[in-house]
C-alpha positions, -999 to +999 in steps of 0.1 A: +088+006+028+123-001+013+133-008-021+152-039-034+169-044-071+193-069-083+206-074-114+231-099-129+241-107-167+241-066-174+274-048-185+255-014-171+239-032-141+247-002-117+228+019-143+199-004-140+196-005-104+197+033-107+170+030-130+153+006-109+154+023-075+139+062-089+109+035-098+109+022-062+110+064-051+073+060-040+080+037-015+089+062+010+129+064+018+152+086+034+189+067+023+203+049-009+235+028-019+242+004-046+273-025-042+288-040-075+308-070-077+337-060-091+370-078-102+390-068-078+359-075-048+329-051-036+327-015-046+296+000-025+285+037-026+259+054-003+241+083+010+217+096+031+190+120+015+178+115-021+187+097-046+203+125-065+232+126-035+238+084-047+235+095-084+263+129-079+286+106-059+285+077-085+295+105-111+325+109-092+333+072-081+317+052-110+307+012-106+315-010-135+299-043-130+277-070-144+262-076-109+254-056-083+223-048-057+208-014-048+184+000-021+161+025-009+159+023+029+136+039+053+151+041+089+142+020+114+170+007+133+195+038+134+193+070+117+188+083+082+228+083+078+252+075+049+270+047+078+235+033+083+225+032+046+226-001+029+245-020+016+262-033+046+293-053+043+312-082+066+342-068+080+362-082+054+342-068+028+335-101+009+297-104+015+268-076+012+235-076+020+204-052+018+172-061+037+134-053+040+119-057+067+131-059+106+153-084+124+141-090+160+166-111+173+196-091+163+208-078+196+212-120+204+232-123+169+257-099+176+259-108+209+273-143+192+296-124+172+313-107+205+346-093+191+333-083+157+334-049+144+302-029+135+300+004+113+266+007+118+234+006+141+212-011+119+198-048+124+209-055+089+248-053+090+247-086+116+231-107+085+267-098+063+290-110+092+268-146+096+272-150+056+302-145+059+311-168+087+295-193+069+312-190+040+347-193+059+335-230+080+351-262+071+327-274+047+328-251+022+294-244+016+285-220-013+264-189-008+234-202-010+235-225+016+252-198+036+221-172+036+199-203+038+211-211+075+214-180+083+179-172+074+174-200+096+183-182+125+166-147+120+134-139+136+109-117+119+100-098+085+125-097+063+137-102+025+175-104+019+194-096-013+230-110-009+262-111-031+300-125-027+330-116-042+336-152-046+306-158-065+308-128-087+277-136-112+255-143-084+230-131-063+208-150-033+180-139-019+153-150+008+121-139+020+102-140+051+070-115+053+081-095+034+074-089-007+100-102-031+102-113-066+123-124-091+129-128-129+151-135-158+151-128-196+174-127-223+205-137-203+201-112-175+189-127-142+167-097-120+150-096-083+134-068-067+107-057-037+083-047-062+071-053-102+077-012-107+115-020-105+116-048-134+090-035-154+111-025-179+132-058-187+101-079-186+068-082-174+071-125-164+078-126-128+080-151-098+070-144-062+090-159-036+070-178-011+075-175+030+106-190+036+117-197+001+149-186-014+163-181-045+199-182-065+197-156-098+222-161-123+221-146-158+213-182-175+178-180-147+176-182-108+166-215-090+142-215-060+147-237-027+125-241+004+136-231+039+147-269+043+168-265+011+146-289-016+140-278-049+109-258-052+089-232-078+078-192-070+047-187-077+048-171-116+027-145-128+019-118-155+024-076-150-011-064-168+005-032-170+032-014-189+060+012-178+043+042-187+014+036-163+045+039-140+055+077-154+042+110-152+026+114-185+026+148-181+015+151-152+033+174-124+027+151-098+025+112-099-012+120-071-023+140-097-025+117-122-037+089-101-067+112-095-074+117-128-070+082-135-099+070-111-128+068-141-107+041-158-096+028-125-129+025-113-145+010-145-121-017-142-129-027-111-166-033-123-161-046-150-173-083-155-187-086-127-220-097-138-218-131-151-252-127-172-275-142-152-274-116-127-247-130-102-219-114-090-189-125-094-152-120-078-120-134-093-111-161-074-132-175-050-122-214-034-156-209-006-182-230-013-213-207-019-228-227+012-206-219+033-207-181+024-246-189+031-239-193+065-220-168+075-228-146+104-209-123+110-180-100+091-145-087+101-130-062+076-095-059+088-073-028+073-050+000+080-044+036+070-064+046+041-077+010+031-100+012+067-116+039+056-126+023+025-138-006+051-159+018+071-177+023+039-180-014+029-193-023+063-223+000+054-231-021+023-223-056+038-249-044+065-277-031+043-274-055+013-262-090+032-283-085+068-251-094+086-231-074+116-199-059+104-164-049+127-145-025+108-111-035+127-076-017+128-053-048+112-024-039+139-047-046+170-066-074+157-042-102+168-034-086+201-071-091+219-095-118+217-113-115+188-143-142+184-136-158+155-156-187+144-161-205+105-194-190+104-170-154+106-163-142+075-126-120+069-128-096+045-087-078+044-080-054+026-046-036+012-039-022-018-003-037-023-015-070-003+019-070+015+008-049+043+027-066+074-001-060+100-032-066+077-015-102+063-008-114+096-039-105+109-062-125+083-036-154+090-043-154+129-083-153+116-077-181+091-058-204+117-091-198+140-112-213+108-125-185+092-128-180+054-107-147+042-115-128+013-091-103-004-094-074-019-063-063-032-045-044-065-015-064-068-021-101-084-003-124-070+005-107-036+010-123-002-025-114+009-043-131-026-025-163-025-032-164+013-064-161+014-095-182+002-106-155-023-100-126-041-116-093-055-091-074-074-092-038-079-072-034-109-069+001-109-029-004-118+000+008-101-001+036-078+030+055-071+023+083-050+023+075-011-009+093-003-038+068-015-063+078-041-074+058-074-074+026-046-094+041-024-121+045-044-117+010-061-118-002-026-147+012-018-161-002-054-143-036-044-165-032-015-201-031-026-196-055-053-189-078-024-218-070-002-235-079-034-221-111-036-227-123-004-261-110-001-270-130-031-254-164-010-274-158+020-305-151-007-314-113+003-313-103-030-326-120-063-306-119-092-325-088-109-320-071-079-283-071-080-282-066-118-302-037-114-275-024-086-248-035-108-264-009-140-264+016-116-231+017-100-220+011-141-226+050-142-202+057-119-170+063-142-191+089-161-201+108-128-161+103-113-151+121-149-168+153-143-154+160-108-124+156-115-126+168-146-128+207-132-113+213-101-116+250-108-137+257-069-114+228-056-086+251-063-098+285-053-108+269-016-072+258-010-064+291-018-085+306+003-076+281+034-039+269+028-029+283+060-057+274+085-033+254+108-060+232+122-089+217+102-118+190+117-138+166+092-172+156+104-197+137+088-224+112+091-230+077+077-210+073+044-199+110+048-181+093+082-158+073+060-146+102+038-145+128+070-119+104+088-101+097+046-101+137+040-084+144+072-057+119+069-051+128+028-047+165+041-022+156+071-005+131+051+004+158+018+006+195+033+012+184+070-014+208+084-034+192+120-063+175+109-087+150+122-123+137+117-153+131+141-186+116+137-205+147+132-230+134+159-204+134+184-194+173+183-213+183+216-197+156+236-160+174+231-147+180+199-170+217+194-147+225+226-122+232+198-141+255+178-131+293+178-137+319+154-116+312+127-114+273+130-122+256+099-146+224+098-148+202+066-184+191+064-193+158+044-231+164+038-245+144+007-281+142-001-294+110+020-315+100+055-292+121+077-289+148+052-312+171+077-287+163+108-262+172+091-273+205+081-278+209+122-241+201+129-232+223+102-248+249+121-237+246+159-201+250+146-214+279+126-227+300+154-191+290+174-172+314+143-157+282+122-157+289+086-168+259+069-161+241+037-190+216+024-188+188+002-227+181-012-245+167-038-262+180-061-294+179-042-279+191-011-263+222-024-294+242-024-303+235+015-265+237+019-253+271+003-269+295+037-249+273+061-217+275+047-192+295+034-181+274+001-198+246-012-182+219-033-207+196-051-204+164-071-231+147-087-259+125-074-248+094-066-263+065-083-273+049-047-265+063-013-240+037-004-222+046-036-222+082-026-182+083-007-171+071-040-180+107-052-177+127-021-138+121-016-129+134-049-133+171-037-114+158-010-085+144-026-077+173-051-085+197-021-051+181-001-031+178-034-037+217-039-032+229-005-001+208-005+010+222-036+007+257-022+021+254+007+056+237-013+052+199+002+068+169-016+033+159-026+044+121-040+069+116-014+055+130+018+078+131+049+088+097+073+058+079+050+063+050+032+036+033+001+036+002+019+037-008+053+059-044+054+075-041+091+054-038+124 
């Protein structure tokens, strides 16, 4: 969602927080501004659209300061307008805020402000006027105390990034649900929404806990508890450098993270064998016994990361003997989910500050389950929450649209099923090592799909302008059907949506017509032959259709349909989506690319999800 950067302690802090935000770019936004605390009081400048319309007005109004806050926003409450943009100011113009996140109780706020005047229809713009009330009551408090009661008072998600003119080397901020870190080195005190902001001062950081707050100053930042005692962040180490965070050549940043899934998914393996044949995660605080008696799994995820959960639950199933949800995180909480500590959580989001999937695992946790993450981002609010972690380390991912994580979700996935299926002893130690060889062969066979994506290319061509396009497949082809069709809707914008290829003749083959287009996920395996069936009712309807096989399929495949995409064998048939959704993926990028979509920065989507 929105992008946060403060600086203090830098002559050219404005051009830092420029700097800073086009790093935050992937996070989906549709309005920028920057405030700098300047001798003379606040000097903010925003816009609506892109950053370019911030940069071109700043050309013309330059900021001089050594302090200052910046921020990408993406609408909630109010429109996409330069008024609506943050920062937002008290009416005096002696506080500013930017926020993250959603304040539910503002309408109540303001209604406690009656006779103050709003420029603006956000939530945010309320959180500047209590500051600043605060700082004007008789006992003088200074700005740090002020946010922290008025933090005190908000009601849900949010991290706040505040300044003063009367504190002019200062900047306070305070997080509830809602991702926010900060830093300082070599006199120059930083915080930000996310490590792609500060990765180029340093690569130390400290992530806020719920409630905590923090004052930055150049000379280092100090953190306090909701109650207003002394407290730590949780400090950790970036394992990645800046230019993962650029191009490198590249024309799109979803390009490169495709090409980057060989590495990406090697990583994720890697280590995972601790020589005797067990399976290891990262962190793990469950006692092995209690993993032992586990009896049933909930993987709970949204958007891209459930897909990857469909295909988990597949492995969990077949390797570990135990039942498997696959639940949407959003409507988890909301029904009566039975939850008991012989229920295992498995949650899964790439950033681990996905709003819906935290909260979620916390309502699972508080019912006495054990929660496992899988995550790419050490030190998120997801890890540290739950009782263990499986890392994906497939580095940072800037483009909305989903790939390299996917897949080393889906990796992150098996290697679990592994893992518990050696705790409840359904698999002897040679048996996953054996696995473990196998799916080691993976980056090799990842490398040569995406290595030519010649036929890739030439079937966008050929169906860029098919306005309406159905997924089907079976098994693990069911996964990739439902993650092709959202990768294609989410780039080029085009209709799309998946079915279980089994469930055509009870409605969806209504919507085949000559001319329709159906995406068919057939990979060599025990429904292989079914699928080849389906392939051919919508056939005989008039659709054209576009198969992703194997290399054992394609023969049986090539009569049925009318281009054929093929990726290697895969190692084992659960391990086959891993391979399947890389047609997939380049197949959205191109048709995108064709049909002129911002590919990295697709319309009213944002990378991650922190607000309900």
């Amino acid at each position: 969602m929105c992008g946060i950067i403060g600086v203090t302690g830098r002559p050219s802090a404005v051009d830092d927080i420029l700097a800073g935000l086009r790093r935050l770019e992937y996070r989906g936004y549709d309005s920028s501004g920057v405030v700098a605390v300047l001798e003379d009081g606040l000097g903010v400048v925003k816009r609506s659209g892109k950053l370019d319309r911030l940069d071109a007005a700043l050309a013309t109004a330059p900021l001089a300061a050594a302090t200052g806050i910046g921020h990408t926003r993406w609408a909630t409450h109010g429109a996409p307008t330069d008024a609506n943009a943050h920062p937002h100011l008290d009416p005096a113009g002696r506080v500013a805020v930017v926020h993250n996140g959603i304040i539910e109780n503002y309408r109540a706020l303001r209604d406690d402000l009656a006779g103050a005047a709003f420029t603006s229809d956000t939530d945010t713009e309320v959180v500047a006027h209590l500051v600043a009330r605060e700082l004007d009551g008789p006992d003088g408090v200074d700005l740090l105390e002020a946010v922290r009661r008025v933090s005190g008072r908000l009601e849900g998600a949010y991290a706040l990034c505040v300044v003063s003119a009367d504190e002019p080397d200062t900047i306070v901020v305070a997080r509830r649900q809602a991702p926010l870190i900060v830093a300082a080195v070599d006199g120059v005190g930083l915080c930000a929404s996310d490590v792609a902001a500060l990765i180029e001062h340093t690569d130390t950081c400290a992530a806020l806990l719920d409630g905590q707050l923090a004052r930055i100053r150049p000379d280092g930042y100090t953190v306090v508890d909701a109650d207003g005692t002394a407290a730590a962040a949780d400090e950790f180490t970036v394992d990645w450098d800046l230019s993962s965070a650029e191009k490198q050549g590249y024309e799109h940043f979803m390009l490169k993270e495709i090409h980057e899934q060989p590495v990406a998914v090697a990583e994720t393996l890697l280590g995972r064998d601790d020589g005797a044949g067990n399976v290891t995660l990262d962190e793990l605080r469950i006692d092995p016994s209690e993993l032992a008696r586990i009896d049933k799994v909930f993987i709970l995820a949204a958007g891209t990361s459930l897909h990857a959960g469909m295909a988990g639950k597949l492995a969990i199933e077949h390797w570990a003997g135990v039942p498997v949800e696959v639940e949407v995180a959003s409507e988890f909480r909301y029904r009566d989910p039975i939850v008991t500590d012989r229920t295992l959580v498995i949650a899964i989001s790439q950033s681990g500050e996905t709003t819906d999937t935290i909260a979620a695992a916390e309502h699972a946790r508080a019912q006495g389950a054990p929660v496992i993450a899988i995550s790419n981002v050490v030190g998120s609010t997801l890890a540290r929450a739950a009782d263990g972690v499986l890392y994906t380390r497939a580095g940072p991912e800037i483009a909305v649209a989903s790939t390299k994580a996917f897949t080393t979700q889906i990796v992150a996935c098996l290697v679990l099923a592994l893992h518990l299926a050696q705790r409840k002893e359904r698999l002897f130690a040679s048996e996953a090592r054996d696995v473990l060889d196998r799916l080691d062969t993976l980056p090799a066979l990842v490398q040569r799909v995406v290595a030519d994506d010649t036929a890739v290319l030439a079937a966008a061509e050929r169906f860029k302008d098919v306005g309406y396009t159905m997924f089907i497949g079976r098994h693990g082809g069911l996964p990739i059907a439902y993650e092709g069709a959202l990768k294609l809707k989410e780039v080029s914008y085009l209709h799309a949506e998946a079915f279980p290829a089994g469930e055509m003749k009870h409605g969806p083959i209504a919507l085949i017509e000559p001319g329709s287009l159906v995406v068919a996920v057939a990979h060599d395996g025990h429904v292989f032959a079914k699928m080849v069936s389906n392939i051919q009712e919508v056939r005989a309807r008039g659709a054209s259709v576009l198969a992703v096989a194997t290399a054992s399929s394609r023969d049986a495949l090539a009569e049925h349909a009318d281009v054929v995409l093929t990726v290697p064998d895969a190692p084992h048939e659960l391990a086959a989506p891993l391979l399947t959704v890389l047609p997939l993926q380049l197949y959205a990028y191109h048709v995108a690319v064709l049909r002129g979509a911002d590919v990295d920065q697709p319309r009213n989507l944002a990378k991650t999800v922190t607000v309900e």
